[in-house]
Backbone as a printed PyTorch tensor [residue, N CA C, xyz], in Angstrom:
tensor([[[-107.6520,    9.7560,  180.3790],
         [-107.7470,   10.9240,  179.5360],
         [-107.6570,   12.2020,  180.3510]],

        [[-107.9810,   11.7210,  181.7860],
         [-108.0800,   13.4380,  182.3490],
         [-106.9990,   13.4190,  183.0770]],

        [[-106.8960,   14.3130,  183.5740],
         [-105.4900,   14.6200,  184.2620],
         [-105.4970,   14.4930,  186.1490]],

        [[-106.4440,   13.9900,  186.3660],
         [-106.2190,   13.8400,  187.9320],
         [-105.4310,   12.8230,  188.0590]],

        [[-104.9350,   12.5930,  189.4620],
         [-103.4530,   11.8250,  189.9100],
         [-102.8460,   11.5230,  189.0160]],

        [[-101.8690,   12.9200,  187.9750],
         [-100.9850,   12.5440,  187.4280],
         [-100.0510,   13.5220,  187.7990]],

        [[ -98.6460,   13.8330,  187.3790],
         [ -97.7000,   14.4230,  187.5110],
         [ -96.9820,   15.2580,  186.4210]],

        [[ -96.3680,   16.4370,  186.6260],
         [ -95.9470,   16.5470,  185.4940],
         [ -93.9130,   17.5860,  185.5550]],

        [[ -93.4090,   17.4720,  184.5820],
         [ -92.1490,   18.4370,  185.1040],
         [ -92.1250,   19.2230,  183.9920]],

        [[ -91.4740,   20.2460,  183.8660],
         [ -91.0380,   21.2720,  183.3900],
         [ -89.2670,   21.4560,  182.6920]],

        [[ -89.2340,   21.0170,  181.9120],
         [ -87.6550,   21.0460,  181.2300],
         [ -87.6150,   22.4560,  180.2370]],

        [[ -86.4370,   23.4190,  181.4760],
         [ -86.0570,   24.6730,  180.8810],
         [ -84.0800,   24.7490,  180.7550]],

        [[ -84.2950,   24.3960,  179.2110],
         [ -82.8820,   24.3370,  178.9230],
         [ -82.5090,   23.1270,  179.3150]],

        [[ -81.4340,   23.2080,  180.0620],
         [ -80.7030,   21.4110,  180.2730],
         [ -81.4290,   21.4670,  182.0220]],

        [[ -82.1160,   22.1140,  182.6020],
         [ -82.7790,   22.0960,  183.9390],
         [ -84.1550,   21.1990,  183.7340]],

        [[ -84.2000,   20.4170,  184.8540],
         [ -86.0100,   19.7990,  184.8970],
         [ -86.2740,   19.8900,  186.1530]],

        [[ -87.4730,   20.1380,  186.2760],
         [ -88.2800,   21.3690,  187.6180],
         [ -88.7840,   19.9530,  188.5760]],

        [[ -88.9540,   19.8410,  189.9420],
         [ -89.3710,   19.0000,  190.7780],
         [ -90.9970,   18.4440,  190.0360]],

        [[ -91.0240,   17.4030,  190.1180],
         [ -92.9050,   16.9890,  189.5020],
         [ -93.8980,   17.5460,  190.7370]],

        [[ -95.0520,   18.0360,  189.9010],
         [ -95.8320,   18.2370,  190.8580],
         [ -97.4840,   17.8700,  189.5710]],

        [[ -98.7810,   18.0690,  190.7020],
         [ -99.6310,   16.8640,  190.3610],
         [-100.2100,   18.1860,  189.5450]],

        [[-101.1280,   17.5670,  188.3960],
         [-102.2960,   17.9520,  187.9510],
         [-103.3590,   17.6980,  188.3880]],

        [[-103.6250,   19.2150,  189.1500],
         [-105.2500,   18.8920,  189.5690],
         [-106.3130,   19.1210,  188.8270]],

        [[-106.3830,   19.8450,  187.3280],
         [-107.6050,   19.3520,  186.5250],
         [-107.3800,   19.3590,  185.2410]],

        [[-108.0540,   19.3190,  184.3040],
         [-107.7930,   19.8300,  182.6180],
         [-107.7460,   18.0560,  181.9760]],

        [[-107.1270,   18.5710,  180.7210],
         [-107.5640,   16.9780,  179.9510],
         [-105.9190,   17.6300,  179.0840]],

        [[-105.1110,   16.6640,  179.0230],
         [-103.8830,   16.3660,  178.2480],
         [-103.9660,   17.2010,  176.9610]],

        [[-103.1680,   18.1040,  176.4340],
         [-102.8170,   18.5650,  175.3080],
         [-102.5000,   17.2900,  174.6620]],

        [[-103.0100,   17.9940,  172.9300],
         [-102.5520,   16.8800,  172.2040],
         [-103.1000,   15.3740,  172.0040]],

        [[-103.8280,   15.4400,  172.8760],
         [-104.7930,   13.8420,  173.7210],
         [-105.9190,   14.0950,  172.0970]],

        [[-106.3920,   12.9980,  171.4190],
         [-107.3270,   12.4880,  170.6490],
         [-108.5810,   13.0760,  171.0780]],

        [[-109.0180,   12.6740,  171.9920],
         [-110.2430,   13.0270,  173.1300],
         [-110.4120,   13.9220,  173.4220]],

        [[-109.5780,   14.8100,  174.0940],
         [-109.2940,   16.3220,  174.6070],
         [-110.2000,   17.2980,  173.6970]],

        [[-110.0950,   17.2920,  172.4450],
         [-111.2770,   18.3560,  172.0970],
         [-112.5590,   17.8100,  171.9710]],

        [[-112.5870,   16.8500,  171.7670],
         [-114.1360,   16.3300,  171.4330],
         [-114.9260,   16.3010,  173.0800]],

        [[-114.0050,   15.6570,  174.0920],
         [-114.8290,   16.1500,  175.3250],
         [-114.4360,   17.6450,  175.7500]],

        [[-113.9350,   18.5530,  175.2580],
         [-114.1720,   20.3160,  175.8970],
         [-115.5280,   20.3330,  174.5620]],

        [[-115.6380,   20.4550,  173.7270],
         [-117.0860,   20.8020,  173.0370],
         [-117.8940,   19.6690,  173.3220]],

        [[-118.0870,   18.2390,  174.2380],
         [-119.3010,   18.2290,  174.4480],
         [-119.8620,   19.0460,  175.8910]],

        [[-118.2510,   19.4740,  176.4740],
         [-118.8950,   20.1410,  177.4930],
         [-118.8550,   21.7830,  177.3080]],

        [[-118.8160,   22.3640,  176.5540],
         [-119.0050,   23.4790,  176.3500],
         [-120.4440,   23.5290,  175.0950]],

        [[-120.6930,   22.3460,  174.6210],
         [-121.9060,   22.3810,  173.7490],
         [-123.0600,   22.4510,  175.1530]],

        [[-123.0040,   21.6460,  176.3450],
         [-123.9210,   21.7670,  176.6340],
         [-124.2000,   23.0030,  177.1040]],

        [[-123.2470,   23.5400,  177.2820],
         [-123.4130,   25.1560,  178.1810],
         [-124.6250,   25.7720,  177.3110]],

        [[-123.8550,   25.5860,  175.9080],
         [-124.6340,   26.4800,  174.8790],
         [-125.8950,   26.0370,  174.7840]],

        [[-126.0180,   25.1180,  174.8940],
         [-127.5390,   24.8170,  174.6820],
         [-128.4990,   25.0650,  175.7390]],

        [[-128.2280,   25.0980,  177.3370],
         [-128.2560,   25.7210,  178.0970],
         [-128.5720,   27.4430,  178.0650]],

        [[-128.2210,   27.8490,  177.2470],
         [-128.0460,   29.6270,  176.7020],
         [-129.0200,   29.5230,  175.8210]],

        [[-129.3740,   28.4700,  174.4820],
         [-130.2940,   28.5640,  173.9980],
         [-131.5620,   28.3940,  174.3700]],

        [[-131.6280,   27.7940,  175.4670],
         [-132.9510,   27.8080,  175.7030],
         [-133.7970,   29.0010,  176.0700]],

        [[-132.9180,   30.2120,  176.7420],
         [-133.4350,   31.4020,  177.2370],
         [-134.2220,   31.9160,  175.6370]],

        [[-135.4040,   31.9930,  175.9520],
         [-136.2110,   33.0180,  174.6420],
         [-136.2870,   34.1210,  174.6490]],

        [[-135.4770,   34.9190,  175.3280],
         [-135.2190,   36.4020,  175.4220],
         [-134.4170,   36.8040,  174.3490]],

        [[-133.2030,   35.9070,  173.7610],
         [-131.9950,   36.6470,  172.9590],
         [-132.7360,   36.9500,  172.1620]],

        [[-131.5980,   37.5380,  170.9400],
         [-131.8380,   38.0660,  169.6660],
         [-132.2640,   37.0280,  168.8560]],

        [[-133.3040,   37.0360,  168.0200],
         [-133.5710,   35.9970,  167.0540],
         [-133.1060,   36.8430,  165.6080]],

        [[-132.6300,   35.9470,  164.6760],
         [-131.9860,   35.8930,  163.6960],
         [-132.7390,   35.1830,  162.9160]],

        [[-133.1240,   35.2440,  161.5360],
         [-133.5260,   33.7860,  160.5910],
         [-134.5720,   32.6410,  161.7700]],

        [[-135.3120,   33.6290,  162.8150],
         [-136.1790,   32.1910,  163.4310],
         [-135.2680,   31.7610,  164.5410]],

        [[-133.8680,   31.7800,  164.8050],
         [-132.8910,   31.6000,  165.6600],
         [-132.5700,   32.4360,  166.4660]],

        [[-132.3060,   31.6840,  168.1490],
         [-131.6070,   33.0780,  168.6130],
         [-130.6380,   32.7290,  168.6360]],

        [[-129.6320,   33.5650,  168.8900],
         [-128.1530,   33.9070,  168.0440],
         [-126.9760,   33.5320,  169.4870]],

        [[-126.0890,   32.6040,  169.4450],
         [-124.6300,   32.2150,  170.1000],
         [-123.9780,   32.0400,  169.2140]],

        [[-123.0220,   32.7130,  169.1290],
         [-121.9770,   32.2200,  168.1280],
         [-120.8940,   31.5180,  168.4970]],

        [[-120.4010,   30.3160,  168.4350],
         [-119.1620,   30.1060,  169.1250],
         [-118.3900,   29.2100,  168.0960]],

        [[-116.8680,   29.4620,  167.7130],
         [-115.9790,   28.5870,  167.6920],
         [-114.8760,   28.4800,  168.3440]],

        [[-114.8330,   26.9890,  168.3450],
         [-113.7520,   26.4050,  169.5950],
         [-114.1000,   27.3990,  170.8540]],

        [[-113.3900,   27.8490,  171.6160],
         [-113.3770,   28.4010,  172.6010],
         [-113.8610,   29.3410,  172.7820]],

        [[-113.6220,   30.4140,  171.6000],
         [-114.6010,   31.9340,  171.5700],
         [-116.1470,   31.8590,  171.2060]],

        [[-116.9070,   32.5480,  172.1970],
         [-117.9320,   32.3520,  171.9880],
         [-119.0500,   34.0780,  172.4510]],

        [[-119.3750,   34.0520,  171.3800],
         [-120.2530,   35.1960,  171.5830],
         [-121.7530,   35.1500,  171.3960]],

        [[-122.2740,   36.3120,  172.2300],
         [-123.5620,   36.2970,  173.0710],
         [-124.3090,   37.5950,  172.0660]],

        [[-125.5380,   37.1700,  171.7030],
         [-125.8680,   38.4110,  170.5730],
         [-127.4620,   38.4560,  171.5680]],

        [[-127.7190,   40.1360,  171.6570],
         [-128.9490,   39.9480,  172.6660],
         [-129.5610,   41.3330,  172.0850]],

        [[-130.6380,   41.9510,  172.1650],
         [-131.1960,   43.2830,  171.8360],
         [-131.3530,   44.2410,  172.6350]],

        [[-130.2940,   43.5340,  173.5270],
         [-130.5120,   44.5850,  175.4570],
         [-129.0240,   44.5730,  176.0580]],

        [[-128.5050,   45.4970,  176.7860],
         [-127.1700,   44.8660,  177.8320],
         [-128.0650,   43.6100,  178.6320]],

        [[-128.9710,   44.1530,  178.8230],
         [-129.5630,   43.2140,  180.1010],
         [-129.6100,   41.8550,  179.7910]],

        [[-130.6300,   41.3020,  178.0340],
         [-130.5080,   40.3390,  177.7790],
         [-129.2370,   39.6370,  177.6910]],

        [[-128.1910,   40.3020,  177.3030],
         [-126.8030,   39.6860,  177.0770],
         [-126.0510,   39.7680,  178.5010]],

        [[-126.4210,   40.0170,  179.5750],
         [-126.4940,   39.8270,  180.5460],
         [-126.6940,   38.5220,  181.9140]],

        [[-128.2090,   38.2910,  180.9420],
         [-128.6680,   36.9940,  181.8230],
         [-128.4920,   35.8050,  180.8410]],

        [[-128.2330,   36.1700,  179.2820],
         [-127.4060,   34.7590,  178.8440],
         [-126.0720,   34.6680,  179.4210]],

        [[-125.4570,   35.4100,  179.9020],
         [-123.9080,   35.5370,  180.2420],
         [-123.7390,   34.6610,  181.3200]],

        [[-124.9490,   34.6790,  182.3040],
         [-125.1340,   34.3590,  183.7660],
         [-125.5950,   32.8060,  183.5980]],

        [[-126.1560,   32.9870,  182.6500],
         [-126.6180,   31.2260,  182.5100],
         [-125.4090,   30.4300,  181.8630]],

        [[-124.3440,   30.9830,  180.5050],
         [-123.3900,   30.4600,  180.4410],
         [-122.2910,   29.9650,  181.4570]],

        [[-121.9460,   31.2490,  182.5940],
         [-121.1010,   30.8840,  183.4300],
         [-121.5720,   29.6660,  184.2080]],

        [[-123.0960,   30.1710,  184.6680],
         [-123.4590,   28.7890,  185.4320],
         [-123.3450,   27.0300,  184.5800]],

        [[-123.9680,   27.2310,  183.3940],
         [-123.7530,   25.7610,  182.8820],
         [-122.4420,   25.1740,  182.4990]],

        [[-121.2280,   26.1290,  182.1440],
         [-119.3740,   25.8750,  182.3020],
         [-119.6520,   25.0040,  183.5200]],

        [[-119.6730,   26.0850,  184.9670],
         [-119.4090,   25.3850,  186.4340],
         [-119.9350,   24.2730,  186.3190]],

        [[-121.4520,   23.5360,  185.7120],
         [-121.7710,   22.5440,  185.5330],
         [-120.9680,   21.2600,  185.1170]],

        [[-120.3820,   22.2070,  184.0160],
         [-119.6920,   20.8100,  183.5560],
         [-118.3090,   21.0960,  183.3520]],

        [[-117.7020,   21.8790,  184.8610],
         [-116.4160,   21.9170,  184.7730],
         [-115.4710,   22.8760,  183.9000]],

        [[-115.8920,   23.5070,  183.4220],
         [-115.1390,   24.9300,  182.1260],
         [-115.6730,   25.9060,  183.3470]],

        [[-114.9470,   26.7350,  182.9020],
         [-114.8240,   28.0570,  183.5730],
         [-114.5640,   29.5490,  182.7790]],

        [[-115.2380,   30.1640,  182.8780],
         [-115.4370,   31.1720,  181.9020],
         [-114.0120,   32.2430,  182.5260]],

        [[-113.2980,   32.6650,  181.5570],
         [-112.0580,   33.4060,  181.8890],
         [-112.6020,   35.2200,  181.9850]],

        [[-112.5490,   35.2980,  182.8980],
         [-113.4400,   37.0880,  183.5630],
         [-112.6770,   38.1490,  182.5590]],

        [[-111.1780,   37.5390,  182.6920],
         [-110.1260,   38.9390,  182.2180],
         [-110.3490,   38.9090,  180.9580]],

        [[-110.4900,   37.6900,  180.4190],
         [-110.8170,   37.7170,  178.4720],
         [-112.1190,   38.0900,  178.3120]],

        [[-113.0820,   37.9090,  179.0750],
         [-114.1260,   37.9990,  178.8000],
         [-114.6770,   39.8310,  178.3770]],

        [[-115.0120,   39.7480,  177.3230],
         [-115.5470,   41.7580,  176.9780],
         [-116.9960,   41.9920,  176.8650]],

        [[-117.4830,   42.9100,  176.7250],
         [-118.9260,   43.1810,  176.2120],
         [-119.0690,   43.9480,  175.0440]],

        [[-119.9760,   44.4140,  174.4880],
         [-119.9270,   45.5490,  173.4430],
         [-121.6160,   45.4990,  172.8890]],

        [[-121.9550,   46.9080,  173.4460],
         [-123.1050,   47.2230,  172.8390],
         [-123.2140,   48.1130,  171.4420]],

        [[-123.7680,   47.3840,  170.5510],
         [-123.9320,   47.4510,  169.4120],
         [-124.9720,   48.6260,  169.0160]],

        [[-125.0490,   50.0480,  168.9610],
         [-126.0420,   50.7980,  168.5530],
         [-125.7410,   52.2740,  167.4770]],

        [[-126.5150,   52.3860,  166.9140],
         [-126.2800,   54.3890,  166.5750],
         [-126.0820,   54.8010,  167.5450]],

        [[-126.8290,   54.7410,  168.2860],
         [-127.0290,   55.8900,  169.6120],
         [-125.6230,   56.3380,  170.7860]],

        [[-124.9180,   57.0650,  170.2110],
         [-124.0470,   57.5460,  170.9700],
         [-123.7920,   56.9220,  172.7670]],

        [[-124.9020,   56.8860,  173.1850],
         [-124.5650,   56.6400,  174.3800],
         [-125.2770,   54.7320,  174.9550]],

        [[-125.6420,   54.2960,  173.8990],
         [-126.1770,   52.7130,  174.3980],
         [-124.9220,   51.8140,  175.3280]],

        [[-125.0620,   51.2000,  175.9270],
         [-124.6620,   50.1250,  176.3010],
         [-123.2700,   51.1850,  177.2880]],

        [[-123.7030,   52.1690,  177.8290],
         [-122.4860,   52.6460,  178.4060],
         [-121.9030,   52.9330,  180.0650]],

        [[-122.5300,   51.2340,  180.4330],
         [-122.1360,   51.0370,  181.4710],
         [-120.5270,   50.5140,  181.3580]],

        [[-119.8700,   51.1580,  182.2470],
         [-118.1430,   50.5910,  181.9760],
         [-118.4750,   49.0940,  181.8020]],

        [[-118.6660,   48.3020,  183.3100],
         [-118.7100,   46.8130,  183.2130],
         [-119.7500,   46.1360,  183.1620]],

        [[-120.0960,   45.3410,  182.9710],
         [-121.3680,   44.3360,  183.5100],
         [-120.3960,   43.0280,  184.2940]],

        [[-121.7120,   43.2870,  185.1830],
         [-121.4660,   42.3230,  186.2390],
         [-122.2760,   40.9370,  186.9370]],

        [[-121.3810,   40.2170,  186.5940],
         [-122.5910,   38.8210,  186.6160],
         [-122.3860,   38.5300,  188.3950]],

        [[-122.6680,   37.1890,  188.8710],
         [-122.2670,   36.3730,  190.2050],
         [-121.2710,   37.1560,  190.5170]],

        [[-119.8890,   36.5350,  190.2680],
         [-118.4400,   36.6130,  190.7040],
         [-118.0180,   37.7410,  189.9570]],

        [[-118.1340,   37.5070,  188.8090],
         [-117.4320,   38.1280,  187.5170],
         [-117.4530,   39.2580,  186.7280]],

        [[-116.9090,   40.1580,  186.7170],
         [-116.9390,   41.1220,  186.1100],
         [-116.4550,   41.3770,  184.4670]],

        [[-117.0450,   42.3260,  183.7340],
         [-116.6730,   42.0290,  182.0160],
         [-116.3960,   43.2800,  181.9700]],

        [[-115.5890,   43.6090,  180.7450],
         [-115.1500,   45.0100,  180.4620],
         [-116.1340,   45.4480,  179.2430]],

        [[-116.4240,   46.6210,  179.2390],
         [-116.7460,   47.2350,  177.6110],
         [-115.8160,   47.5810,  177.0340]],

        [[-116.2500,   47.4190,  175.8000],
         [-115.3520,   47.6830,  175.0220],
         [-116.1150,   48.5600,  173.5360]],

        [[-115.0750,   48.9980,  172.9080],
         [-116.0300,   49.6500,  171.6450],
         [-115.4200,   48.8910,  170.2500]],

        [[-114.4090,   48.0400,  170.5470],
         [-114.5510,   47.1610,  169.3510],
         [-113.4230,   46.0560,  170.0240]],

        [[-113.7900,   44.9670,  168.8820],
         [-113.1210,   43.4490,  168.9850],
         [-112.9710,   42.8670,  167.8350]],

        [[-111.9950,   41.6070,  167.7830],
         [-111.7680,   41.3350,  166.4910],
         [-112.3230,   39.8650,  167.3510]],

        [[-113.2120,   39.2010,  166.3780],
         [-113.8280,   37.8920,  166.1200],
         [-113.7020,   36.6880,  164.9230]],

        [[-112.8890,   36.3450,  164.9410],
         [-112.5030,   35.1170,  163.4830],
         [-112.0710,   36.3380,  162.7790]],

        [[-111.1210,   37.1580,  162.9210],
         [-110.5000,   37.7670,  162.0150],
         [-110.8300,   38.6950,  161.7960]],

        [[-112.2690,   39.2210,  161.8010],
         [-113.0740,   40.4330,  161.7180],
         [-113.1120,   41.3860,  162.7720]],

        [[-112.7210,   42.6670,  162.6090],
         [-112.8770,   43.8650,  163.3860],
         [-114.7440,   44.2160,  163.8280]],

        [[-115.4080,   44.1510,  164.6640],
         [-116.6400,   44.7500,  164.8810],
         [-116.1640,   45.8180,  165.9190]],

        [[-117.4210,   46.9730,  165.7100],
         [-117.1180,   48.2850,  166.1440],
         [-118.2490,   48.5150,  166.7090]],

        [[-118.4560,   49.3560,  167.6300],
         [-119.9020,   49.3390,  168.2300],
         [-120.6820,   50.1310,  167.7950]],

        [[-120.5320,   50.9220,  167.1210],
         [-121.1670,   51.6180,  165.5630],
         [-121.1790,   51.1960,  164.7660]],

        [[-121.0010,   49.5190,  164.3990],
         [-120.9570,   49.3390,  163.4870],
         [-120.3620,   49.3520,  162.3220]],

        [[-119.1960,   50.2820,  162.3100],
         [-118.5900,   50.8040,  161.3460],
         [-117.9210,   49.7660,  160.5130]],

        [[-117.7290,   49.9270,  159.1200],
         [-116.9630,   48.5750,  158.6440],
         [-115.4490,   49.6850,  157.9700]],

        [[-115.3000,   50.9390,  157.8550],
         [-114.6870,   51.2310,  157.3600],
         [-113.0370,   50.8820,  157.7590]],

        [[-113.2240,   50.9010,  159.3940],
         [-111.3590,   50.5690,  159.5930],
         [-111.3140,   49.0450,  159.4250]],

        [[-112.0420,   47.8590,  158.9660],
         [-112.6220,   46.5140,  158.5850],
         [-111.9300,   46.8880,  157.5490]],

        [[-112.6550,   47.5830,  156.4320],
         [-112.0440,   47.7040,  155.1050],
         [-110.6210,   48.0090,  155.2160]],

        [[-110.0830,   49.1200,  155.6870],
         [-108.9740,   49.3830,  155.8150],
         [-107.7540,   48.3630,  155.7310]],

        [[-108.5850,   47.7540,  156.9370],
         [-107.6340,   46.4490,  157.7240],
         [-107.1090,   44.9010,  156.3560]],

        [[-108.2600,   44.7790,  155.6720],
         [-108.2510,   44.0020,  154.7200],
         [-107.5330,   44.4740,  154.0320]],

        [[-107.7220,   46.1160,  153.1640],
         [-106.8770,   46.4580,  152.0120],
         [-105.3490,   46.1960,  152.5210]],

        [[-105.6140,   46.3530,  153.5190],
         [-104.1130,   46.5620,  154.3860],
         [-103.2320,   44.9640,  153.9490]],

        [[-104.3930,   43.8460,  154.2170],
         [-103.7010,   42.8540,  154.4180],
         [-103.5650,   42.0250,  152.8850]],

        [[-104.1300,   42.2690,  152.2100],
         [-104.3320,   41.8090,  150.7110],
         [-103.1040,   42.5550,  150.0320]],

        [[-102.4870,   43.7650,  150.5400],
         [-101.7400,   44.9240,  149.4460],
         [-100.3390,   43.6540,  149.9050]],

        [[-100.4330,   43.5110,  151.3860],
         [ -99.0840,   42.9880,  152.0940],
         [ -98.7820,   41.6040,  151.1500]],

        [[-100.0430,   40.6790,  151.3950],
         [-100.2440,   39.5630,  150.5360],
         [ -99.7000,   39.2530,  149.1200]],

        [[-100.4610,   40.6160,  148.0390],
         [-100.0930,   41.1390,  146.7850],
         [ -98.7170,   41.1300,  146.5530]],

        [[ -97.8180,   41.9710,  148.0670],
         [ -96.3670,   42.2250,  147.7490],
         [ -95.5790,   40.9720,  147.7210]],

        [[ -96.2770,   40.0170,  148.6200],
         [ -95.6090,   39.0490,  149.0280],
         [ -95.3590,   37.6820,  147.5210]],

        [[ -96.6010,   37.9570,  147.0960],
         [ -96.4350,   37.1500,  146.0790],
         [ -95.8770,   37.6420,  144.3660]],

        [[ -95.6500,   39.0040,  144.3420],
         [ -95.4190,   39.8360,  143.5740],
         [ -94.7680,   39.1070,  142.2270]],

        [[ -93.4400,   38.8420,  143.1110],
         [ -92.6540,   37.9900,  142.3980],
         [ -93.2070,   37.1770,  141.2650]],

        [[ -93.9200,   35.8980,  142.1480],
         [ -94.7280,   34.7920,  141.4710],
         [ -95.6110,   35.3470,  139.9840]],

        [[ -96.2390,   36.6130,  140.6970],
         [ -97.2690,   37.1360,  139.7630],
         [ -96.6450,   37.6570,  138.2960]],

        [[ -95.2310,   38.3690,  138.6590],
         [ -94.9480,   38.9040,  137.5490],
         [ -93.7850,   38.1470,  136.8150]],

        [[ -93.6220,   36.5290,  136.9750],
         [ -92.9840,   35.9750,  136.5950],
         [ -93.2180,   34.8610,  135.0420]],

        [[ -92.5480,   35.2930,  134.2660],
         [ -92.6620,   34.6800,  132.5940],
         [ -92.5610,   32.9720,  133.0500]],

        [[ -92.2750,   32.5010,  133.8150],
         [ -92.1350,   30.9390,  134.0470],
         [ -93.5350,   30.5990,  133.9030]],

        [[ -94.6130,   31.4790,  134.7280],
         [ -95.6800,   30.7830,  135.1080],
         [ -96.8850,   31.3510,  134.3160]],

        [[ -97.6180,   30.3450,  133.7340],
         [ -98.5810,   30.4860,  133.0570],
         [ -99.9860,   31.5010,  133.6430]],

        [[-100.8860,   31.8570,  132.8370],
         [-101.7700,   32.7810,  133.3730],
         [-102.2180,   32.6390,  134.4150]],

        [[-102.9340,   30.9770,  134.2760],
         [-103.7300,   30.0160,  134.5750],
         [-103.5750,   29.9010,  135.8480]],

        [[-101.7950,   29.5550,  135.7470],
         [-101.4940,   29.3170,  137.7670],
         [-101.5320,   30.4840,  138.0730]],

        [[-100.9990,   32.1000,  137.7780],
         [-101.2630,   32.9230,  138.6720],
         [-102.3950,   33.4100,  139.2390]],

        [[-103.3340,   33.1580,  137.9660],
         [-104.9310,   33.2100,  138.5050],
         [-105.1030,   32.4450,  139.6870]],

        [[-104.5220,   31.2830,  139.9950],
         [-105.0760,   30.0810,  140.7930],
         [-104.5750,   30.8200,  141.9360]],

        [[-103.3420,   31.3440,  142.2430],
         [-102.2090,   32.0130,  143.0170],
         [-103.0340,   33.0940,  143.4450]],

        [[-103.6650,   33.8530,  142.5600],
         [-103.9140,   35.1220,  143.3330],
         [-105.7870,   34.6460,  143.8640]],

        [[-106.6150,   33.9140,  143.5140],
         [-107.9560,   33.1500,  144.0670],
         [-107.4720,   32.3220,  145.0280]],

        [[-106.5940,   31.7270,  145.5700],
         [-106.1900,   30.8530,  146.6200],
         [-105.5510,   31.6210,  147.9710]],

        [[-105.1280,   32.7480,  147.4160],
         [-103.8090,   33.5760,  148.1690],
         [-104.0950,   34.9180,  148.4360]],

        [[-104.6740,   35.4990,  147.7220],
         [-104.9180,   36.8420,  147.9520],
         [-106.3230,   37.0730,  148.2970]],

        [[-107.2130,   36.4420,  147.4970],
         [-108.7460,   37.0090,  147.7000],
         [-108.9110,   36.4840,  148.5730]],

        [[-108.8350,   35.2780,  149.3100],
         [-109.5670,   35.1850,  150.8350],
         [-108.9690,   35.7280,  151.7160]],

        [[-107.9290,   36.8330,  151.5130],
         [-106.9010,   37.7610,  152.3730],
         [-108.0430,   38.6830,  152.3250]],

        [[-108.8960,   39.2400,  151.3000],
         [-109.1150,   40.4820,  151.3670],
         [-110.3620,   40.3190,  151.7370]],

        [[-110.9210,   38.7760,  151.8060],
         [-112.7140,   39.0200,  151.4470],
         [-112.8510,   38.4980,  153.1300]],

        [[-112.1820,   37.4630,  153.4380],
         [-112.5570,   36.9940,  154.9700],
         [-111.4050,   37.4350,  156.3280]],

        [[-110.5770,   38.4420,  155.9470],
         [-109.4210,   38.6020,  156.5710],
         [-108.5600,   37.9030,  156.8280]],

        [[-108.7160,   36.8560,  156.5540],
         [-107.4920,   35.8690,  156.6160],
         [-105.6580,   36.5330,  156.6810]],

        [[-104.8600,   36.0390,  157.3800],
         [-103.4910,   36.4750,  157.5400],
         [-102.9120,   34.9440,  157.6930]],

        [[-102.3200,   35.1320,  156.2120],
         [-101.4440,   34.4950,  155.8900],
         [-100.1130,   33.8380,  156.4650]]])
């Protein structure tokens, strides 16, 4: 399943590139391949949960992660800091490696000036600030703001709307299906950002 002592080539156009070895990772496409990167990126996380410093939520403190993206929710730079430091360390544990250049920060406040160190800096690694990111589709802003959020949705629901226009204003099709058409197609465009 993993990729040590194997080989691999490269076919560009009617050219194929000399083989050379894979020294780590787990096969694209492989059955296995995701189920062992989330048990080894579950343990990281759980690893992160144990710190009782983060943000608690509902009794919980707060990691959010799917598949690969994974975010760190803390009530401090600092706290989101030393979960950051414990994530990188439990990856190296089990082989994942946290990517520095993807990696961002963003302090979340009113206060004009919170969280306004350019980088934070763990071991090796350095993170950028940032004042907003898009997460599963969603714009967050470090004010909080949801208005260019809204924007972004009306934006993508009007595109959606045009796209199906046709369908909508067509005598073939009964009420019933365009209702179904525009609850299947349009509203989770506008309500979860979804892009079609």
């Amino acid at each position: 399943m993993c990729l040590t002592e194997t080989y691999s080539r490269v076919r560009v156009g009617k050219n194929l590139s000399d083989m050379f070895p894979n020294r780590n990772g787990l096969k694209r496409g492989g059955a296995l391949s995701p189920l062992l990167f989330n048990f080894a990126l579950e343990y990281a996380i759980r690893r992160v949960q144990v710190n009782q410093e983060g943000l608690k939520l509902n009794g919980t403190h707060q990691l959010l992660a799917y598949a690969d993206d994974v975010n760190i929710l803390g009530g401090s730079v600092d706290t989101v800091k030393k979960s950051a430091e414990t994530l990188v360390a439990a990856t190296k544990e089990s082989g994942l490696e946290v990517n520095a250049h993807k990696t961002k920060y963003m302090a979340v406040s009113r206060d004009q000036n919170a969280g306004r160190i350019h980088s934070m800096k763990t071991d090796n690694s350095s993170f950028e600030r940032v004042e907003e990111f898009k997460y599963l589709g969603t714009t967050l802003t470090y004010q909080n703001f949801i208005q260019e959020e809204s924007k972004s949705r009306l934006k993508l629901g009007n595109a959606c709307y045009y796209s199906v226009q046709n369908l909508l204003s067509s005598r073939l099709l009964s009420k019933h299906l365009k209702i179904k058409i525009y609850r299947t197609i349009i509203l989770p465009v506008v309500l979860y950002g979804c892009e079609t």
